[in-house]
C-alpha positions in Angstrom: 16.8 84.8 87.8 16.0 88.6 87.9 14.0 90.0 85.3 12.2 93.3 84.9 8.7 92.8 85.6 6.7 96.0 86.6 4.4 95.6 89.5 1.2 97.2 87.6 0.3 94.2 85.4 -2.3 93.6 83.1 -5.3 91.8 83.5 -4.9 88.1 82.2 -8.1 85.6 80.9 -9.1 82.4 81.6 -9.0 80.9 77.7 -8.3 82.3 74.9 -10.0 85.6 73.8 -12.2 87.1 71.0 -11.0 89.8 68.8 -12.3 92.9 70.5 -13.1 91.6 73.7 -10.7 93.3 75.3 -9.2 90.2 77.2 -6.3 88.2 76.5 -5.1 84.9 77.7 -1.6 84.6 78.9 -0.6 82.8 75.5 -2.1 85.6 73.4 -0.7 88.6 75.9 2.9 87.2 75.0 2.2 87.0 71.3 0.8 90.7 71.4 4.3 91.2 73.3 6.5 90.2 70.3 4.4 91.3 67.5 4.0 95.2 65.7 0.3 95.5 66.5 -0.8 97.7 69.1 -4.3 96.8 69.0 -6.2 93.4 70.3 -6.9 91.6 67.0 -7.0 88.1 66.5 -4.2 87.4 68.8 -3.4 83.8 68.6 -2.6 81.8 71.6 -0.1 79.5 69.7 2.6 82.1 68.9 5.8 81.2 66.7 8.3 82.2 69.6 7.2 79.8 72.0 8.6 75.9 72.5 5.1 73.7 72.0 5.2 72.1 75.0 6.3 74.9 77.0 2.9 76.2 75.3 0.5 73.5 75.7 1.3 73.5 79.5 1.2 77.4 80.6 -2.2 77.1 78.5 -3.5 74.5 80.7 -2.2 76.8 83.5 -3.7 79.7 82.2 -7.1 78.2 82.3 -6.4 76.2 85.5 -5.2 78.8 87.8 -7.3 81.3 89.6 -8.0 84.6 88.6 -6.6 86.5 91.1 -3.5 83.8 91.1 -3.1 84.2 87.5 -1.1 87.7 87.0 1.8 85.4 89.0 2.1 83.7 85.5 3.8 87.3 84.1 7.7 86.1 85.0 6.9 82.7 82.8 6.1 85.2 79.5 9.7 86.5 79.3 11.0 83.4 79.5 8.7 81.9 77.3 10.0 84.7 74.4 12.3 83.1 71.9 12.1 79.3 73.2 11.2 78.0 69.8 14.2 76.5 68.5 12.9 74.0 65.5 16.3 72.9 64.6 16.4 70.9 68.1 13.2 69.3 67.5 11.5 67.1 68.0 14.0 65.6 70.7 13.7 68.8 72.5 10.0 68.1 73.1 11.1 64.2 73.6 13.3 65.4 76.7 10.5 67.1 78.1 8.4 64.6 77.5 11.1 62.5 79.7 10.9 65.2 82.4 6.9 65.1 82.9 6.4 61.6 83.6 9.0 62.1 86.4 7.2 64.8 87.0 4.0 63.0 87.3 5.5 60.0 88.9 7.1 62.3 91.7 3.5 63.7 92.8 1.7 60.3 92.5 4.5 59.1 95.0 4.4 61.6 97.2 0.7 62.2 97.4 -2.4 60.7 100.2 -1.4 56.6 100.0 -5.5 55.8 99.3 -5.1 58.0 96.3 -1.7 56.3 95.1 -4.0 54.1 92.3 -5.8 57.3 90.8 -2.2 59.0 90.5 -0.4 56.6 89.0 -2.7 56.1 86.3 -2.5 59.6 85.4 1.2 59.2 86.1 0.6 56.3 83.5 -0.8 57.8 80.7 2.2 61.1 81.2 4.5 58.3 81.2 2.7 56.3 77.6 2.7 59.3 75.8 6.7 60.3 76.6 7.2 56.6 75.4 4.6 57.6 72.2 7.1 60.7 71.6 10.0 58.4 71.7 9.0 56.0 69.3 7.8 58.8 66.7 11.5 60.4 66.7 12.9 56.8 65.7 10.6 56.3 63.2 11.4 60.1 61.8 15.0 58.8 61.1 14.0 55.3 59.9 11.0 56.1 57.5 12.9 58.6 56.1 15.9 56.6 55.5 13.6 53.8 54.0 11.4 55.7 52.1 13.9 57.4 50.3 15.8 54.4 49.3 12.4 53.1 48.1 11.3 56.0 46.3 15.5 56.2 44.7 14.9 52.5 43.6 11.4 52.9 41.9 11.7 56.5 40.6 14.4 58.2 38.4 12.7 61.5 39.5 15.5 63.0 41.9 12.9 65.1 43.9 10.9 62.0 44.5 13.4 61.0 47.0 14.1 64.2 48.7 10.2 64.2 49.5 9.8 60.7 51.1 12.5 61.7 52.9 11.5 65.1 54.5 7.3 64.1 54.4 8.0 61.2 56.7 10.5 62.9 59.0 7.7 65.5 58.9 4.9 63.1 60.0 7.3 61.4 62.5 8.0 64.5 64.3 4.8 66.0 64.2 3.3 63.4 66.2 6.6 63.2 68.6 5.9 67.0 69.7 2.5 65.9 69.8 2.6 62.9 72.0 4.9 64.9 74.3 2.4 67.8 74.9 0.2 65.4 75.9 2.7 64.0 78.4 3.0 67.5 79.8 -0.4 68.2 80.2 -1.3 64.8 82.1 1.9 65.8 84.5 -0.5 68.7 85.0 -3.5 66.6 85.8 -2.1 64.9 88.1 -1.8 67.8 89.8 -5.4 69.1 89.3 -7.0 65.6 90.5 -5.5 66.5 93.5 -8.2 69.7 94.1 -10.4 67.6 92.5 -10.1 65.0 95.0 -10.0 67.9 97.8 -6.3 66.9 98.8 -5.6 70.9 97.4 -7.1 74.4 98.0 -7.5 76.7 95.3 -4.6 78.6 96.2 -2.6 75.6 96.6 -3.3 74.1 93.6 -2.5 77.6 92.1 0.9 77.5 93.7 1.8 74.1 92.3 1.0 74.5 89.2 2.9 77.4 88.9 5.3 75.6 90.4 5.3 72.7 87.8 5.6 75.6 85.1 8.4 76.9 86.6 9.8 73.5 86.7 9.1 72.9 82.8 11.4 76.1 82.0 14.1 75.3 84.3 14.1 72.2 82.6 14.3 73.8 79.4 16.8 76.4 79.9 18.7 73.2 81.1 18.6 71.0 78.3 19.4 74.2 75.6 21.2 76.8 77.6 18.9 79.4 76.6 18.8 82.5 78.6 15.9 84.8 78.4 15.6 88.2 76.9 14.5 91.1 77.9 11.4 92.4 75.7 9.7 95.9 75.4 8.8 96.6 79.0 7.2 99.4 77.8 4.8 97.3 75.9 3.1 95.4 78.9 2.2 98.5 80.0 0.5 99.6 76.6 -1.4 96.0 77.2 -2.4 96.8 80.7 -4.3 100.2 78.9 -6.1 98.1 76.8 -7.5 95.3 79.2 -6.8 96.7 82.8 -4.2 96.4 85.3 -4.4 94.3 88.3 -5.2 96.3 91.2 
């Protein structure tokens, strides 16, 4: 995939930023990307464009990764742009949810055999919490199908219905996207317990989780088709004035 990425970057942050510090974090440099400010206010790092679990994860990235290993996260914030898409939700997070505990399983396998316990139960938990994200998009179909029936039996107030039916959905998928950020992150961790447990570098553990990043969108772009746009080059420039460029 070839997209238009200057080689003068701006300077991203471990963590999110405070208004007027001059820093952003990767999360908050594409949210200044697609928004009308040209000034480093209270950029959030949870911005409307992006997929939530394609989110959560570069945000573990971001504050993961080292700082001179973190500008290679720059190709991952065009094809973040525009990967919200609620109307596929929250199956969309489900099937990633799916993809991180094979994810997680595929590392644990393939990592040191004396370290095979402490991988799998992180493999474990990425796997509990893609079941978690399951379960919660049954019960957004079924509560809402029951609870309106219930609410149409004891109520003659029309709207009654209509709000048992969309609250519950709303609950049920709310905790579906949750449970499969979670799933996405402990993928990650597995990763991290491996520099943790000296089995990584620094730089190699900045190169795999880049790597499991880059995995996570072409997982994405799989399951919806989506193909990236091109933003405001212009604009990562204007950034790069405000916090610095990498030299």
């Amino acid at each position: 995939m070839s997209l238009n990425i200057p080689d003068n970057l701006p300077i991203l942050s471990g963590g999110k930023q405070q208004p007027g510090s001059g820093k952003v974090c990767f999360e908050q440099a594409i949210n200044w990307l697609v928004s009308d400010r040209l000034d480093l206010g209270d950029e959030t790092d949870h911005p409307e464009c992006v997929q939530p679990v394609l989110n959560a994860l570069a945000i573990y990235v971001n504050d993961k990764i080292s700082d001179k290993n973190r500008h290679k996260m720059w190709p991952f914030a065009l094809r973040q742009i525009g990967t919200s898409k609620p109307e596929m939700e929250p199956q969309l997070s489900v099937d990633l949810a799916k993809f991180a505990t094979k994810y997680a399983a595929k590392y644990a396998i393939e990592s040191a055999a004396k370290y095979a316990a402490k991988y799998a139960k992180y493999a474990k938990y990425a796997i509990e919490y893609a079941e978690y994200a399951a379960k919660y998009t049954e019960y957004a179909a079924k509560f809402a199908a029951e609870s309106a029936a219930k609410f149409a039996a004891e109520s003659t107030a029309e709207y009654a219905a209509k709000y048992a039916a969309e609250s519950t959905a709303e609950y049920a998928a709310k905790y579906a996207i949750e449970s499969a950020i979670e799933s996405a992150k402990y993928a990650a961790y597995v990763i991290k317990s491996a520099n943790r447990l000296g089995l990584l570098d620094q730089d190699s553990l900045d190169d795999a989780l880049l790597e499991i990043l880059g995995a996570f969108h072409d997982e994405y772009e799989r399951l919806t088709g989506h193909v990236p746009q091109s933003c405001d080059i212009s604009r990562i420039a204007r950034l790069g004035e405000l916090v610095g460029f990498v030299q």
